[in-house]
C-alpha positions in Angstrom: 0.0 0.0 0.0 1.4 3.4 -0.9 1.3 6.0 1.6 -1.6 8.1 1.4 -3.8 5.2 0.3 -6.8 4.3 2.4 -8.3 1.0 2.7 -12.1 0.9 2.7 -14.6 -2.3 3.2 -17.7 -1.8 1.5 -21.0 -3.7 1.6 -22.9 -4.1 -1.4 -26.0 -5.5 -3.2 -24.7 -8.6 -5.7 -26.5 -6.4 -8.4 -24.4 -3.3 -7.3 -21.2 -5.2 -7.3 -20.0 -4.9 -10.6 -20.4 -1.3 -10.8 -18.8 -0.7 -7.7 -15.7 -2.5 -8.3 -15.4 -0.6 -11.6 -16.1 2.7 -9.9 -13.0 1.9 -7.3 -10.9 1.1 -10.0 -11.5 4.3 -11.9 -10.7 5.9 -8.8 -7.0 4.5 -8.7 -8.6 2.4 -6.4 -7.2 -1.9 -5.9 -9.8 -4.6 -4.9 -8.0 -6.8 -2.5 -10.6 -9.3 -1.6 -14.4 -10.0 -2.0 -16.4 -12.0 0.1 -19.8 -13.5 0.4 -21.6 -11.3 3.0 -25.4 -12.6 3.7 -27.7 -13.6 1.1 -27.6 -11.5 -2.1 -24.6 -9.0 -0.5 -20.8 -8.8 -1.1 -18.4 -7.5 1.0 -15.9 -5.6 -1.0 -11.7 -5.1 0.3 -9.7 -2.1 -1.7 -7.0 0.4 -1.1 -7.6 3.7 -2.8 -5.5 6.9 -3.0 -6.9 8.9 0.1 -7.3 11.9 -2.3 -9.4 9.8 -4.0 -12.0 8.8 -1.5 -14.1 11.7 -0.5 -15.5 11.8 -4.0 -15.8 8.3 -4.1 -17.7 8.3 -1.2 -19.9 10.5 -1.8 -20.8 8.9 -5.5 -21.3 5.0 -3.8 -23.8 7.1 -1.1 -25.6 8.1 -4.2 -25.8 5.3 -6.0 -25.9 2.4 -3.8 -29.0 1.5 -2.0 -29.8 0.5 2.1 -28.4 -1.1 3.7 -25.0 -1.0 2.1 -22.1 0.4 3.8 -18.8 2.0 3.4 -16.1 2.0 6.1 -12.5 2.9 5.9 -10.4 0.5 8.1 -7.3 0.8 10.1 -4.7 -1.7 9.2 
């Protein structure tokens, strides 16, 4: 992980999955893991640039739906 990089653990609808992943990788973002999370729901592992993540944020806010989450974790 480079410095400055955040890591984030989001929850997500299986149909929102796809677009998500793409979404962190346009952000400079790198998926590190995926993992079943409940039924229909996928827990999603990345690193991001930190400058990156505000507006990321906000745009998975928008577009995801309850009750997914977003999180940025200490490591």
């Amino acid at each position: 992980m480079a410095e400055g990089d955040v890591h984030i653990h989001a929850v997500v609808a299986e149909t929102e999955q796809g677009e998500v992943l793409g979404r962190i990788n346009l952000s400079g973002g790198v998926i590190t893991s995926l993992e079943k999370d409940g039924e229909g729901r996928t827990a999603i592992f990345a690193t991001m640039p930190r400058e990156n993540f505000d507006r990321f944020k906000v745009w998975f806010q928008d577009y995801t739906e309850e009750p997914s989450s977003l999180k940025e974790r200490s490591e």
